[in-house]
VOGU-3710 file (C-alpha; in Angstrom, 3 decimals, decimal comma):
1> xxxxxxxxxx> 7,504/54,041/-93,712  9,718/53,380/-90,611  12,897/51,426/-89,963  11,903/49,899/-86,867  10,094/46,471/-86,853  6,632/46,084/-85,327  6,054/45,300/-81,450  4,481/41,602/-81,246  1,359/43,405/-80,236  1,143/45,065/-83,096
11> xxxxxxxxxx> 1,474/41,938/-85,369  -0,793/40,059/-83,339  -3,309/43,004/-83,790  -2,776/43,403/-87,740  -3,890/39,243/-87,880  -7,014/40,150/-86,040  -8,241/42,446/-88,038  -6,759/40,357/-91,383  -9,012/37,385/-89,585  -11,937/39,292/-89,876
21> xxxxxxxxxx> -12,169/39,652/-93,227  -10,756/36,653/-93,907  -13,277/34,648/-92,236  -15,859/37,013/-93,530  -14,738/36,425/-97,783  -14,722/32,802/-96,636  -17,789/32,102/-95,648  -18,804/33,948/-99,336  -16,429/32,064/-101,517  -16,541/28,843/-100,689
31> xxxxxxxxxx> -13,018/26,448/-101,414  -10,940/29,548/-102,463  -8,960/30,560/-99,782  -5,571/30,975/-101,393  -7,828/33,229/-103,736  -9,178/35,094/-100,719  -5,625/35,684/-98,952  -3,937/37,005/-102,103  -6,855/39,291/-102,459  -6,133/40,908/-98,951
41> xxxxxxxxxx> -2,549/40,863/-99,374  -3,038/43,209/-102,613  -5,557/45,375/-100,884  -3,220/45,870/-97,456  -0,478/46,838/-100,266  -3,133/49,404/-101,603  -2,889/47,312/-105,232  -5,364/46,890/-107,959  -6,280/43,407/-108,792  -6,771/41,765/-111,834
51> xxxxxxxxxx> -9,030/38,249/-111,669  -8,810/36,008/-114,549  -10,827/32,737/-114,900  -14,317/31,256/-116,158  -17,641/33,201/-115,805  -19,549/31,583/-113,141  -16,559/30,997/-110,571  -17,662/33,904/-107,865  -15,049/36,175/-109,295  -17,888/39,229/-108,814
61> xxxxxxxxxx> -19,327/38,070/-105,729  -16,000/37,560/-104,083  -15,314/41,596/-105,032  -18,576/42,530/-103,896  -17,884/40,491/-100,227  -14,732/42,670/-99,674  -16,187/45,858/-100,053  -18,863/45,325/-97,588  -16,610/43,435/-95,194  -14,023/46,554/-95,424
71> xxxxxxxxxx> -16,586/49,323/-95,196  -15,859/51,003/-98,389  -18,101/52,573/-100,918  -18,602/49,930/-103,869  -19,036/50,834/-107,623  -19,581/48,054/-110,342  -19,204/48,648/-113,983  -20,425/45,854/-116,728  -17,473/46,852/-119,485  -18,992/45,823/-123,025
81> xxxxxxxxxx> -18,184/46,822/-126,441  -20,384/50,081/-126,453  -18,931/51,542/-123,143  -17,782/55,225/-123,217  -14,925/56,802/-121,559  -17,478/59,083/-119,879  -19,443/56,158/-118,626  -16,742/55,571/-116,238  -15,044/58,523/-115,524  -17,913/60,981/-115,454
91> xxxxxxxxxx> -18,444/64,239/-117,533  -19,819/67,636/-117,622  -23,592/68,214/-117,117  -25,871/71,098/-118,013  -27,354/72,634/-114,986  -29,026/75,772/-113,974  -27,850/77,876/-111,142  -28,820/81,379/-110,236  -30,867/81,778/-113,388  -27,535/80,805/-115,446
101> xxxxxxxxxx> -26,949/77,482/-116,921  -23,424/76,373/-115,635  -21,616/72,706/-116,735  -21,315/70,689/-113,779  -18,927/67,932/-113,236  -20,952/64,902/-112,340  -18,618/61,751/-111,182  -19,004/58,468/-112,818  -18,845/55,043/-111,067  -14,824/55,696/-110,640
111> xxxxxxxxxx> -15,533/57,800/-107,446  -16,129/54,633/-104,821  -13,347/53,510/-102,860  -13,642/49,668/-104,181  -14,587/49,669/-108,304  -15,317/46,179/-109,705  -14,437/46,900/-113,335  -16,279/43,469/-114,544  -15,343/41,810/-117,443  -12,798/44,377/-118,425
121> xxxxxxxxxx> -11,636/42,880/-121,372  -15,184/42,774/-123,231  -14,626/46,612/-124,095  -12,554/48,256/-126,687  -8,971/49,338/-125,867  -9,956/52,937/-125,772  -12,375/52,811/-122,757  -10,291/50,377/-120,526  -7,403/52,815/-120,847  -9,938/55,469/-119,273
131> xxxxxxxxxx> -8,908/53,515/-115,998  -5,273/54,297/-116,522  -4,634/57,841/-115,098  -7,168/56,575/-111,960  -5,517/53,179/-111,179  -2,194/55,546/-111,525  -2,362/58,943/-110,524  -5,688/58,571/-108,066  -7,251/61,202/-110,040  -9,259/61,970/-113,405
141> xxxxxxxxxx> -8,875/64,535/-115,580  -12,029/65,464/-117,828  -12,078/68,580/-119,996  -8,849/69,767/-118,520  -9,942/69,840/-114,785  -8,473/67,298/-112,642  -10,850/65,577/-109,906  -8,992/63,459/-107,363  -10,741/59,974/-106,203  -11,294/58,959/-102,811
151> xxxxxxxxxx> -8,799/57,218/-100,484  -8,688/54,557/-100,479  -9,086/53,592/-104,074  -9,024/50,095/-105,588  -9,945/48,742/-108,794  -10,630/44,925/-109,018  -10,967/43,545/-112,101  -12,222/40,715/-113,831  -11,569/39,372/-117,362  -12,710/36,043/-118,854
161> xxxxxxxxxx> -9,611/34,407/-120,833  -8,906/35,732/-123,946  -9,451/32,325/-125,628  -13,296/33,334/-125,203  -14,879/34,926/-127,793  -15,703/38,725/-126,850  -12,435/39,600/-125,241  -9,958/42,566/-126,332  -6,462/41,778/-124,571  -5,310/44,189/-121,963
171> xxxxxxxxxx> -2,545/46,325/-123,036  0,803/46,168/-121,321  0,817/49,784/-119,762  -2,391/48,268/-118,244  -1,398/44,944/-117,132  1,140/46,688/-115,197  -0,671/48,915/-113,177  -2,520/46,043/-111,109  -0,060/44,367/-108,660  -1,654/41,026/-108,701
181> xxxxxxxxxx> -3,128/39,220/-111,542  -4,783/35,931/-109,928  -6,276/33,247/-111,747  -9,509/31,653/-110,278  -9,660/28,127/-110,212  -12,277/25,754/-110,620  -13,952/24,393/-107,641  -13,553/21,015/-106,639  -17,059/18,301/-106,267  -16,789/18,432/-102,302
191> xxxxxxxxxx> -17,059/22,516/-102,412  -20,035/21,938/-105,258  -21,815/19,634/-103,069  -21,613/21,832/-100,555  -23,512/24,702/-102,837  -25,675/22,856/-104,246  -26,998/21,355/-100,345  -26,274/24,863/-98,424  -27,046/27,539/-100,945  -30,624/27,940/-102,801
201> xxxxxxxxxx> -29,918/29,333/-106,233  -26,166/29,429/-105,054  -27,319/32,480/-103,276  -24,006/33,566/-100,794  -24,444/33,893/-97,060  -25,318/37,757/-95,496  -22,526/39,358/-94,006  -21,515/42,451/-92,100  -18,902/44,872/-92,177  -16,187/43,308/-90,547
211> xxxxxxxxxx> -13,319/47,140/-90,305  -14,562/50,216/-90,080  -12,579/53,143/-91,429  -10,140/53,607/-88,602  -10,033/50,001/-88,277  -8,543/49,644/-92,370  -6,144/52,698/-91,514  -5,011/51,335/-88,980  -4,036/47,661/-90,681  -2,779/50,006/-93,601
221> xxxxxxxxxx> -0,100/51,329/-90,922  0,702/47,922/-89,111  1,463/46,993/-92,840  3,931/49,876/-93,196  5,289/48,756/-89,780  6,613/45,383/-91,205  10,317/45,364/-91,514  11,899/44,716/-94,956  15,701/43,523/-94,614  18,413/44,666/-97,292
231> xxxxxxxxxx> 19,076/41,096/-97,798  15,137/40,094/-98,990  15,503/43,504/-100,637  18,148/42,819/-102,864  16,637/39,507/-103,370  13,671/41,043/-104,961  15,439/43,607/-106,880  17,432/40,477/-108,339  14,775/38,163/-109,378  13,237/41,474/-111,286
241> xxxxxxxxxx> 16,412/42,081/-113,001  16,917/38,676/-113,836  13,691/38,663/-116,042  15,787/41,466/-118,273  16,589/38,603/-121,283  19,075/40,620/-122,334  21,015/41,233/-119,102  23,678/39,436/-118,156  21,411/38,112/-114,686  19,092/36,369/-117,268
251> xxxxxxxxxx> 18,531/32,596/-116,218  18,644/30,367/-119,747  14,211/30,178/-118,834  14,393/33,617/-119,439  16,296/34,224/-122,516  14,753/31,551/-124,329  10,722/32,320/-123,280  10,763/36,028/-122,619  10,761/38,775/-124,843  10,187/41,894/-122,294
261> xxxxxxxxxx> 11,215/41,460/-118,581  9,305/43,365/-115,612  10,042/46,994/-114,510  10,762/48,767/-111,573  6,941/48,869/-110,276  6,879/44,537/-110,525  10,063/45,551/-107,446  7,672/47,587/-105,979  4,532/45,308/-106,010  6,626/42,682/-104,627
271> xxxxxxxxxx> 8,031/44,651/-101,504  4,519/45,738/-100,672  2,823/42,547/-100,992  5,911/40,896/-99,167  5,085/42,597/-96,388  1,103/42,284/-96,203  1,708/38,813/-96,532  4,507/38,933/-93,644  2,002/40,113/-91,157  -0,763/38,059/-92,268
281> xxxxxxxxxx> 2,001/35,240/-91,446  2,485/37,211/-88,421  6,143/37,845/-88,795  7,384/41,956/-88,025  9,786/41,513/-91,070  9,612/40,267/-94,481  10,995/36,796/-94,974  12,223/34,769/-98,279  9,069/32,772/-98,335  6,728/35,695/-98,429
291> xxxxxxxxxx> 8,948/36,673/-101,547  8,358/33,381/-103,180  4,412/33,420/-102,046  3,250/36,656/-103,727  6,220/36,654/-106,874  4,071/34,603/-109,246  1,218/36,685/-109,333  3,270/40,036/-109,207  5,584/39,072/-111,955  3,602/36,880/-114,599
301> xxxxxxxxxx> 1,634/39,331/-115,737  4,299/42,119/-116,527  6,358/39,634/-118,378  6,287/39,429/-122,521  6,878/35,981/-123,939  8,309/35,324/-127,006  5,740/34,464/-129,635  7,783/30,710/-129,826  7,413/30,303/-126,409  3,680/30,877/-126,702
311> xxxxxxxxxx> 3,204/28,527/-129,261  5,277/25,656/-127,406  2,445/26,508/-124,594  5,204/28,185/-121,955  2,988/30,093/-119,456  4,271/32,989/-117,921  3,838/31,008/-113,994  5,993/28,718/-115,444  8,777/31,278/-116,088  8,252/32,434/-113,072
321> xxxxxxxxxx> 8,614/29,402/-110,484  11,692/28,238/-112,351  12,740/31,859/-111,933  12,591/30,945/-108,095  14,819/28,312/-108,317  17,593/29,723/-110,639  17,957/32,844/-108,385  19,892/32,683/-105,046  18,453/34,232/-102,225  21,939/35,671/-101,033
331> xxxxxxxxx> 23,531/37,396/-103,618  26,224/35,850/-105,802  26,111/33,931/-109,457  23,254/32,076/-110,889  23,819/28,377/-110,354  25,266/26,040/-113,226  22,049/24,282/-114,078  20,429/27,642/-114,107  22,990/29,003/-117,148
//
């Protein structure tokens, strides 16, 4: 990290490269492109991302896209109810070597740069927290050795809703380790039309690789380079504390819809993906409004909602944007309506 702000050059060179792959996921998902720009702005922040919505809505293909685009190695796993542990992380094999037979540590799909853990919540809870110590530490650990992943490492996941039938909820320890969870939309008749005259079989366009390694090192460091002011700072640390219903912060949304506020990692999230989001708005320091853009799907997930609140059909976005309003950007006491 540094404390100086980014030259103009510098931004203007971080949107290039952001353009590239922009334009590049774009052309492949089709109608999505609030989708497609918090997707970068998680991957610039090195994040994991969580995509919820419908099967059929691109989710995969839209993962798939951004690994080629970014040059990275690309893994996909199908989770189901039968998946193993081992199936992901690897395990020991039995192999000969010098006329003795040796167990070898042969890695599982978790050692690409970009893992597409699809369908996540179809498996039981014991193999999706296999992913934990990865998404966490960068490493696995199997049989007491430890094997570090490659850098970079993403996982982006998909889940149907848990309404569907199939689906084991995510638990909280898990939740919080992505830094976005993004729901996918439906797409609207003009972008069907478009498919279904542009796209045999819905088949997506060919693309290249739009960075090369130094290329994505390079937009990792112009992200670092982006300025983040005390004053947005303790902005962010404020709307995490207020989701604490017990503390005194606590806007009346919170206490009466939220059982468990966000931790110190949702702070975190949100300072990183402030300041992708800065430079892909080509600003050298992190403003209020890239705050507000990247909040929703930093917080929702990591916040608990009382079970009353889920039954009146509160969402946790709600919470959120009304969490917006009721704290001040400069610091000071919550308004009156906001009590």
């Amino acid at each position: 990290m540094t404390d100086t702000m980014p030259t103009a050059a510098d931004v203007a060179r971080g949107q290039e490269l952001l353009a590239r792959v922009r334009d590049g996921a774009n052309a492949v998902l089709l109608g999505q492109r609030e989708l497609v720009d918090l997707c970068l702005i998680a991957l610039c922040a090195r994040g994991h991302l969580l995509l919820e919505g419908l099967p059929g809505l691109g989710k995969t293909e839209l993962v798939k896209a951004l690994a080629k685009l970014l040059g990275l190695s690309f893994a996909r796993v199908q989770f189901t109810p039968d998946l193993l542990p081992s199936d992901i992380t690897g395990g020991p094999i039995l192999q000969e070597r010098g006329g003795e037979r040796q167990l070898v540590f042969r890695p599982g799909p978790l050692f690409a740069n970009l893992v597409l853990a699809d369908e996540i919540n179809r498996s039981s809870p014991k193999t999706q927290s296999a992913l934990l110590e990865g998404m966490q530490e960068r490493s696995v650990t199997v049989l007491g050795e430890t094997h570090a992943l490659p850098r970079p490492f993403f996982v982006l996941a998909t889940q149907n809703p848990i309404e569907l039938e199939g689906t084991y909820p995510l638990p909280e320890a898990q939740l919080d380790r992505f830094l976005f969870k993004v729901q996918v939309p439906s797409l609207d008749a003009a972008t069907l039309t478009t498919i279904l005259t542009e796209r045999r079989h819905g088949a997506p366009p060919a693309i290249a690789m739009a960075l090369d390694a130094g290329d994505l090192d390079e937009l990792f460091g112009l992200v670092d380079k982006v300025f983040l002011p005390r004053a947005v700072a303790g902005y962010i640390a404020r709307l995490v504390a207020a989701t604490q219903p017990s503390g005194g912060a606590a806007p009346g949304c919170v206490r009466e819809a939220v059982r468990f506020g966000a931790s110190p990692r949702a702070a975190i999230a949100i300072a990183e993906a402030s300041r992708a989001a800065a430079l892909m708005a080509g600003r050298p320091n992190v403003d209020f409004v890239d705050v507000a853009r990247v909040a929703p799907p930093a917080l929702a997930h990591r916040l608990v909602l009382q079970h009353g609140a889920l039954v009146s059909g509160v969402a946790a976005h709600d919470v959120v944007r009304q969490l917006l309003t009721a704290v001040p950007q400069v610091g000071g006491a919550l308004p009156e309506a906001a009590r």
